[in-house]
Every structure is written in structure tokens, then in C-alpha cells.
C-alpha positions, -999 to 999 in steps of 0.1 A, spaced: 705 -409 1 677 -403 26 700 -409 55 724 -380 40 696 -356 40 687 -369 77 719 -363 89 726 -331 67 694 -318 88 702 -328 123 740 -310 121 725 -277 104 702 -275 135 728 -285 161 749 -258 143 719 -236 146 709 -242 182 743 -241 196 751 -203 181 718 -197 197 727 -206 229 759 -190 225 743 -156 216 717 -158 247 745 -167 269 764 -136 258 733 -117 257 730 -123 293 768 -115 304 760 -83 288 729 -68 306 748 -81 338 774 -63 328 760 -30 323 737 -40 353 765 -41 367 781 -6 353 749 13 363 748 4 400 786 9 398 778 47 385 753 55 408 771 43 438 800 68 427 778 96 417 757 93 454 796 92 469 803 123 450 774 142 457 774 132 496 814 144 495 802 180 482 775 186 509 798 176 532 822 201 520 793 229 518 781 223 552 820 226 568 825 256 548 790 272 558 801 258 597 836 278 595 820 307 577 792 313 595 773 322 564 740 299 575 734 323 604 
């Protein structure tokens, strides 16, 4: 009877531990992930904002407005 306890134990924590391990590891594909998204974001809004200066200063160049 002890034995079926023992065991009973030892799978309820091997159930336990694995779904732990299974939530850090996708825990961990997620804030690389959205790492990922937010470097992914910035790099598009710095392309963004580099494309409209560049279209400011060529219309300012053809207008003339700077001076």
C-alpha cells in the first residue's frame, strides 16, 4: 500500500514539474516574441520617419522655402 502512495507521489510531481517546464518554456518564446515585435516596430517606425524628412527636405530643396 505504501508503495502505491510512493508511486502516486512521484507521477503527480512529474506531472507537476513537466507542465512547469512547459509553461516557462512558452513563457520564454513569448517575451522573445514580442522582443522580437518591438525591435521589428521601431525599426519600421525609424524607416518611416527617416522617409518623411527625406521627402520634407526635397520639397523644401525644389521650393526654395528654407531660404
Amino acid at each position: 500500500m505504501v508503495i502505491l502512495i510512493v508511486v502516486a507521489v512521484a507521477v503527480f510531481i512529474g506531472i507537476r514539474s513537466e507542465r512547469a517546464r512547459q509553461a516557462h518554456q512558452m513563457w520564454g518564446s513569448y517575451k522573445s516574441r514580442l522582443a522580437t515585435m518591438r525591435g521589428l516596430r521601431m525599426k519600421e517606425t525609424l524607416n518611416a520617419l527617416f522617409g518623411i524628412c527625406a521627402l520634407v527636405f526635397v520639397v523644401i530643396l525644389i521650393t526654395g522655402i528654407g531660404g
